[in-house]
C-alpha positions in Angstrom: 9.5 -50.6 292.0 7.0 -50.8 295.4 4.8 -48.4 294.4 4.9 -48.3 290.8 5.1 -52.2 289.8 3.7 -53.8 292.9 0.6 -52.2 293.9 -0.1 -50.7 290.4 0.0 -47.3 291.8 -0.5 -44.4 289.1 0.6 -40.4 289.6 -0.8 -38.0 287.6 1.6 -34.5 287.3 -0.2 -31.5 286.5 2.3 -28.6 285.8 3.2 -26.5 282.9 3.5 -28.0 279.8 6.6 -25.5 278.8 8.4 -26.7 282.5 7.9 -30.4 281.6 10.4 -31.3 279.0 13.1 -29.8 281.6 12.3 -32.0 284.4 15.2 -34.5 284.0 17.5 -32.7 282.6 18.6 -30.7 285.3 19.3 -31.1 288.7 16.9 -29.8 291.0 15.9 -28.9 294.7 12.3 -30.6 294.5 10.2 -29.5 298.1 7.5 -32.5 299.0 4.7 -32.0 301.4 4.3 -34.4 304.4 0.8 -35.7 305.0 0.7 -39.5 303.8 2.3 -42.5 304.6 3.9 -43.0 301.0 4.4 -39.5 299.8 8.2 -40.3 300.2 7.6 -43.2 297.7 6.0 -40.6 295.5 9.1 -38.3 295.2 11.3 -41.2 294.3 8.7 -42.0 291.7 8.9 -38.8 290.0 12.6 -39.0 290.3 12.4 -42.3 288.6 10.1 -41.5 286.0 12.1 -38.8 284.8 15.1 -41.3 285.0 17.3 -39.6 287.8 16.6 -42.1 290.7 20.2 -43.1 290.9 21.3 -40.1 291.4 19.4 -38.8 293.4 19.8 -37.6 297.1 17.5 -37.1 300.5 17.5 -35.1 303.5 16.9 -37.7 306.0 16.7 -37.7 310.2 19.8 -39.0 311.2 18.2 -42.4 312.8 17.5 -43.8 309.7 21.3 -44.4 308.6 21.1 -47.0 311.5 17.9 -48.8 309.9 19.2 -52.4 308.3 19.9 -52.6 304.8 17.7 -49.5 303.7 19.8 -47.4 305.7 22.6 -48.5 305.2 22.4 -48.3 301.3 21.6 -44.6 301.9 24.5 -44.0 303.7 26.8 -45.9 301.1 25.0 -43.5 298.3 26.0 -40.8 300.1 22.4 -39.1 301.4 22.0 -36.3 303.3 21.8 -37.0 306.9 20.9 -33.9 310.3 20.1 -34.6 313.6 16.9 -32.0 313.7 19.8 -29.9 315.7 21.2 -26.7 314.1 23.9 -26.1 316.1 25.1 -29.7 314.9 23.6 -29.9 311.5 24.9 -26.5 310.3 28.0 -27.7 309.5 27.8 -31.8 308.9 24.7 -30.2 306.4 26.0 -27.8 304.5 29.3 -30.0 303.9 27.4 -33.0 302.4 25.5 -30.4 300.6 29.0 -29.0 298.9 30.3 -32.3 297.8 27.1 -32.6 295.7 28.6 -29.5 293.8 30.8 -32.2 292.0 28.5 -34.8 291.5 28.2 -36.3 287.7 25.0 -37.0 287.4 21.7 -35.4 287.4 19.8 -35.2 290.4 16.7 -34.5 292.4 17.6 -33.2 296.0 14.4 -33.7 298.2 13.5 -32.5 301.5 10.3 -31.8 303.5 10.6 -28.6 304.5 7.9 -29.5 307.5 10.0 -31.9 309.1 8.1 -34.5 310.2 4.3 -36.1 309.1 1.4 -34.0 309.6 -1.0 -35.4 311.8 -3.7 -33.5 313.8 -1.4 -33.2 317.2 1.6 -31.4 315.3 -1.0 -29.8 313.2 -2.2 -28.0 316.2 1.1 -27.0 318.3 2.7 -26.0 315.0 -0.3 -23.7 314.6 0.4 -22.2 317.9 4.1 -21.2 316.9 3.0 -20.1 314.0 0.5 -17.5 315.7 3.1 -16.7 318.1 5.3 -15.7 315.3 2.8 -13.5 313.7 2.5 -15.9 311.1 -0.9 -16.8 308.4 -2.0 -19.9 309.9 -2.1 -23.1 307.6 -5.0 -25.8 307.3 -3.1 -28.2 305.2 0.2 -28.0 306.1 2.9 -27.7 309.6 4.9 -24.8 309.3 8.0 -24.8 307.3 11.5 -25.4 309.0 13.3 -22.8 307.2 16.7 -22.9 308.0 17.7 -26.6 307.0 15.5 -25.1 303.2 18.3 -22.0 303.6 20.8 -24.0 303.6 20.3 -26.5 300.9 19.7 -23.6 298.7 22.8 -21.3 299.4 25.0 -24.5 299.5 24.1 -25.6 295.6 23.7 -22.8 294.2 26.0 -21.2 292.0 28.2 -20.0 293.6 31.8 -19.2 292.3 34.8 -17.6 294.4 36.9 -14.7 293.6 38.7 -15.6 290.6 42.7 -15.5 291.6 44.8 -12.4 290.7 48.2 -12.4 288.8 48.5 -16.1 288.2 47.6 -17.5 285.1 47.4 -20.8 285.7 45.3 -20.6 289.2 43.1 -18.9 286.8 42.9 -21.5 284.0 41.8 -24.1 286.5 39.7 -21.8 288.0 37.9 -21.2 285.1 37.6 -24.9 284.0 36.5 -25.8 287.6 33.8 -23.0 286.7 32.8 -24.6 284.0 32.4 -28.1 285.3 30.5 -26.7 288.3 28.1 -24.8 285.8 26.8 -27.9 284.4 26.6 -29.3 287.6 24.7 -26.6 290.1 20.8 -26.8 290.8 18.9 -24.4 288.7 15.6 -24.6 289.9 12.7 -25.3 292.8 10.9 -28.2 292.3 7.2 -26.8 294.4 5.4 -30.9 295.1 2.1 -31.0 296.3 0.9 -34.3 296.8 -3.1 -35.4 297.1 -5.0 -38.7 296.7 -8.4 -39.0 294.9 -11.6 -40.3 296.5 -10.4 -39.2 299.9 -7.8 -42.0 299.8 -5.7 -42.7 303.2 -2.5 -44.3 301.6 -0.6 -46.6 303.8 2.7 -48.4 303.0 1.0 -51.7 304.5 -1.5 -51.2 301.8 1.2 -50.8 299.1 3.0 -54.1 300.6 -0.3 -55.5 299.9 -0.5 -54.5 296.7 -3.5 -52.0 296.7 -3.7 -49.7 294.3 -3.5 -45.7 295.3 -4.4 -42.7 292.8 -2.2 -40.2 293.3 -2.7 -36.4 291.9 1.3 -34.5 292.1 1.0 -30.5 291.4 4.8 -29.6 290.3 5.9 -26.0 290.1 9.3 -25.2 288.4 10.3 -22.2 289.9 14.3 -20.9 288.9 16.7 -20.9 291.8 17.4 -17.4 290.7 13.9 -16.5 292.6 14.7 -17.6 295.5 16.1 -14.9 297.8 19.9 -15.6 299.1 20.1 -14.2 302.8 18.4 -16.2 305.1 15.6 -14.0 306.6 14.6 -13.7 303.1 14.6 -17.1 302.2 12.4 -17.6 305.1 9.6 -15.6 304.4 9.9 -16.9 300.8 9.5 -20.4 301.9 6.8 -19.0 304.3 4.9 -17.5 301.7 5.1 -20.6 299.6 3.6 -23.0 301.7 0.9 -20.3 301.8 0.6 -20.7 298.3 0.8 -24.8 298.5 -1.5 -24.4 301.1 -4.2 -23.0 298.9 -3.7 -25.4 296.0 -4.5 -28.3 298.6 -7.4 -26.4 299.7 -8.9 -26.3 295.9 -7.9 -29.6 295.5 -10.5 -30.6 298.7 -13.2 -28.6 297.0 -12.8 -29.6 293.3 -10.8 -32.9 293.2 -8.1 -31.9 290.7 -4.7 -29.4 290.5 -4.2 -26.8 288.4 -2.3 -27.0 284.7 -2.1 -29.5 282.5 -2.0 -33.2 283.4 0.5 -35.5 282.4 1.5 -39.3 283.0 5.3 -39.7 282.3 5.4 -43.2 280.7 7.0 -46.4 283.4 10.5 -47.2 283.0 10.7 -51.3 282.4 14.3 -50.8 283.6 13.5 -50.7 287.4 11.6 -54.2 287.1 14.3 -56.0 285.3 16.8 -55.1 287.4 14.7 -55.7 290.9 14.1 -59.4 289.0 17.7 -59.8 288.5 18.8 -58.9 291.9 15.4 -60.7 293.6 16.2 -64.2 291.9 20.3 -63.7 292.6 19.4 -63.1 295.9 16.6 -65.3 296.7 17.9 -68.3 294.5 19.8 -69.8 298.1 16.5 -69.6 299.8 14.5 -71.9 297.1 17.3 -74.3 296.9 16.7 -74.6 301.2 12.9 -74.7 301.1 13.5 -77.7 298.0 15.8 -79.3 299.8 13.8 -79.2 303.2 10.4 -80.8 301.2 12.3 -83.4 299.6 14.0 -84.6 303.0 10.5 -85.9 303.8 10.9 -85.1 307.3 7.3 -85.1 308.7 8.7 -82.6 311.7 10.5 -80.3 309.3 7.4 -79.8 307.1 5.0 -79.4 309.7 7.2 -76.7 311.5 7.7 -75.3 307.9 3.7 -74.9 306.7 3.1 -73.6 310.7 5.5 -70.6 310.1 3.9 -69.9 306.9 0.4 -69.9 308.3 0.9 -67.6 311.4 3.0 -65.2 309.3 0.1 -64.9 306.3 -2.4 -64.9 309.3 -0.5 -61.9 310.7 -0.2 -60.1 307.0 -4.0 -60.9 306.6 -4.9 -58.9 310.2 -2.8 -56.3 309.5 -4.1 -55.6 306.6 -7.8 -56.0 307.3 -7.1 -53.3 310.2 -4.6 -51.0 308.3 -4.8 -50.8 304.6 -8.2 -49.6 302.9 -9.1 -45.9 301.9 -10.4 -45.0 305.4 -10.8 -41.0 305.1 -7.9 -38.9 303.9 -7.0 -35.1 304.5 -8.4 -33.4 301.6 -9.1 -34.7 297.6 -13.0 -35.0 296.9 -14.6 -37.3 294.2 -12.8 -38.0 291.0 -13.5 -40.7 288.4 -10.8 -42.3 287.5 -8.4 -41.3 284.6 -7.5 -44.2 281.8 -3.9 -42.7 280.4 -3.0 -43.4 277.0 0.1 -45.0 276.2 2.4 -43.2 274.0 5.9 -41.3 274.1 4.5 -40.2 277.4 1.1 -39.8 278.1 -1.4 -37.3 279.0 -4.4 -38.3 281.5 -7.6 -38.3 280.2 -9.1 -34.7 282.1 -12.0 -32.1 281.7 -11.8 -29.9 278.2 -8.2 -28.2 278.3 -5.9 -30.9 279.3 -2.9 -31.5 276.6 -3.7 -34.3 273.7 -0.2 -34.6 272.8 3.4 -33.8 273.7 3.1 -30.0 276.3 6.1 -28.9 274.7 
């Protein structure tokens, strides 16, 4: 609702036309990178666009359960919560993880994979582990944290036990348990990587102020059955495709745009009416004090009233002037701007080769 209705922010998908009618309709392990302020607000936009928001879960540090309200309501929606500790999060992790075996509902499940935001500091040490694990050093990217990625996928994948011997009703509900869970498991890699034209610095102050961002999102569907099962494995695989993310970031500096097709999945009107409904239920006590406060005609009351409003849009204003803007972002070069058309969903207006109708 932010991002997408507030500040009028667009994101443009490039992936492969014959991947996009799946997105949506399964549930999905979808790997963001971590370089900008909003690029969280970016994965739930793609979730929302492709109407699984609600169902969808994080893997969040443990601190931010204890953040008011926002927290909170992740915590009551059952996110996905690890202390950056294996020893601890093996367990607490990979039990979470289970009970979204069962869930009814399709879902994106999205993680970082870096851990934290990239900035030039972490850029660097990261770098030095990397070297000093004999690994390809990355320009765009912190190196992977592979075992918390290990663990997601082993945990929803699809996994059945033994089937029961020599009892034929353990075996009935063992196969209908099967079945349910088979409509249920993750069946693909969601690859993210996440850019912003005319070397745009996004900020979520900006977004509060409503500025507009352009964001370019390069998706790669790639079958969980790819994706190696024992852990060593699974690392160099996730190793290997930051590698690969790495180099679609570099292209991106040089030549402004992804690879594949690109595509604008139409806005949901669904996610403004209900923010209106629950904004006016909410806010409707607050008018009826700031009415009754003016019409009291207290000369005090008002004056204490329009003072507060003036020092905190004074505040807004400064921190705006000194934190929003473009400002220079990693990577993304030059682009004119792309006018969608509005249709079904719509494809982004793009050099010869882009789709003209439905990529299906």
């Amino acid at each position: 609702m932010l991002l997408e209705w507030w500040s009028g922010t667009e994101c443009v998908i490039y992936t492969d036309p014959w991947a996009y009618p799946k997105y949506g309709k399964e549930n999905a392990i979808v790997v963001l990178n971590h370089k900008f302020e909003i690029d969280f607000l970016c994965g739930w936009s793609l979730a929302e666009r492709f109407g699984v928001l609600g169902g969808s879960k994080v893997l969040a540090k443990k601190e931010l359960a204890y953040v008011p309200i926002i927290g909170w309501m992740w915590y009551f929606t059952e996110m996905v919560f690890c202390t950056r500790k294996w020893e601890q999060d093996r367990k607490t992790v990979s039990e979470s993880l289970l009970h979204l075996r069962d869930y009814p509902e399709k879902y994106f499940f999205l993680i970082h994979c870096e851990g934290t935001r990239f900035t030039e500091k972490k850029h660097q040490i990261s770098m030095q582990v990397a070297q000093a694990k004999g690994l390809p050093s990355l320009k765009h990217h912190l190196l992977p944290r592979t075992k918390g990625f290990a663990v997601t996928v082993r945990s929803l994948r699809n996994v059945a036990a033994p089937a029961p011997d020599n009892d034929l009703c353990a075996l009935v509900i063992y196969l209908a348990g099967l079945e349910s869970r088979a409509l249920n498991y993750v069946s693909a890699v969601y690859d993210c990587t996440l850019n912003f034209r005319n070397n745009e610095n996004p900020t979520l102050l900006g977004v509060l102020n409503g500025k507009k961002y352009h964001a370019d999102l390069y998706v790669r569907r790639i079958p969980l059955e790819e994706v190696p099962e024992e852990e060593d494995k699974c690392a160099a695989w996730l190793h290997k495709l930051y590698q690969e993310k790495d180099a679609f970031q570099e292209e991106y500096s040089r030549t402004g745009t992804f690879p594949e097709t690109p595509v604008v999945p139409p806005r949901r009107p669904w996610t403004l009416v209900n923010w209106l409904f629950w904004a006016s239920l909410l806010l409707y006590p607050f008018f009826r004090f700031v009415v009754n406060m003016v019409s009291s005609g207290s000369s005090l009351t008002l004056a204490s009233f329009v003072l507060v409003f003036f020092v905190g849009e004074s505040g807004r204003r400064g921190a705006g002037a000194s934190g929003g803007g473009g400002g220079r972002g990693p990577g993304g070069g030059e682009h004119p701007d792309r006018s969608p058309e509005s249709r079904g969903w719509r494809t982004a207006s793009h050099p010869p080769g882009a789709c003209t109708g439905p990529c299906a």
